[in-house]
N, C-alpha and C positions, 0 to 999 in steps of 0.2 A: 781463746781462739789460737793467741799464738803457741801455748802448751799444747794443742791437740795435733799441730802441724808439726812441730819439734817431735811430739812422741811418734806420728807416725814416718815421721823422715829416719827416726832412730831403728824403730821396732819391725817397721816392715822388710829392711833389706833381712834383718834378722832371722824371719819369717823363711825366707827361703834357703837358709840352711838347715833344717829340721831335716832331718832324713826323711824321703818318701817310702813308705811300705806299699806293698805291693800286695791281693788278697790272696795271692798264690798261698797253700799252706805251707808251713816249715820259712815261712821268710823266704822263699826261693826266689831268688832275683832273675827277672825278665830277662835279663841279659845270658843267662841260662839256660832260657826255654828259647828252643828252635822249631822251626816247621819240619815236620816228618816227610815219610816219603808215603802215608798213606794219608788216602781224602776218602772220605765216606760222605753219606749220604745222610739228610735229612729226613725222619720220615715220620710218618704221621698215618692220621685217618684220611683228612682231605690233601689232595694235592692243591698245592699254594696258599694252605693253611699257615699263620706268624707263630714259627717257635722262638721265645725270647733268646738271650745270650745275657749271662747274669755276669756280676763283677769281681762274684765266689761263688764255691759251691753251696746254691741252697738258692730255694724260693725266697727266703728272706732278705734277698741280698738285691741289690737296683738293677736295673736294666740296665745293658750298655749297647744296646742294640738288639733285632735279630735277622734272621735268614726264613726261608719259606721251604716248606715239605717240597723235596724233591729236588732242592739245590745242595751244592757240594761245600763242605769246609775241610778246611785242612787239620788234622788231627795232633797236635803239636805235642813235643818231647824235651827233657831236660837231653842235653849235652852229651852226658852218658849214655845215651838210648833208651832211658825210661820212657813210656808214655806218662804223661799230665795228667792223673785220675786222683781224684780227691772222694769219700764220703762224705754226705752231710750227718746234720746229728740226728734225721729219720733212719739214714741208711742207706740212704741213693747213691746211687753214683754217680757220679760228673766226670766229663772230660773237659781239658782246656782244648778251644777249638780257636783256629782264624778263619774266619770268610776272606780269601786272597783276594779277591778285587776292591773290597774297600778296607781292608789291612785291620778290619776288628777284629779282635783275639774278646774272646769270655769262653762262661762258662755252661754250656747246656748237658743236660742228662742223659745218660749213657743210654737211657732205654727211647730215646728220640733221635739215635745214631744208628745206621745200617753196622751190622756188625762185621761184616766183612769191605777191605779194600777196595775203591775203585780206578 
């Protein structure tokens, strides 16, 4: 008992110096990606249909929330002015997006975006 108290008094402060990665591709550190100046649209077949928001590009990847057809996210960009667009290993394409009023940034599929600015 007192070995398992000892190791974790030792081990866990430990634990939170591991670097955190981030699912962005290339390592790109969040600190990097900013909110653009375009918001596009959600869109779908039905209105107020749940399109997810994943935690990398790909269905594979957890849910980290999502937004409803017909609501707005913000279309986020590295520093430089790239936009956030990743391929999965089908082919698809992702954008990293944030929903500005509850501050979730993922990832949802380029062909479930309004292609033009709002």
């Amino acid at each position: 008992m007192k070995l398992t108290k000892i190791l974790v008094a030792i081990i866990a402060p430990l634990i939170t110096l591991v670097p955190q990665f981030t699912p962005i591709a290339n390592a790109q550190s969040d600190s990097q990606i900013v909110r653009g100046r375009c918001n596009v649209a959600i869109v779908g077949l039905e209105e107020g249909s749940r399109v997810n928001m994943r935690s990398a590009p790909g269905v594979e990847f957890d849910i980290v929330g999502y937004v409803l057809v017909g609501q707005r996210v913000n279309q986020l960009r590295y520093s430089i002015g790239a936009a956030v667009i990743e391929s999965d290993m089908e082919g698809a394409s992702w954008a990293y997006v944030e929903y500005i009023p509850s501050r979730t940034r993922g990832w949802i599929a380029r062909d479930l975006l309004s292609r033009r600015c709002l």
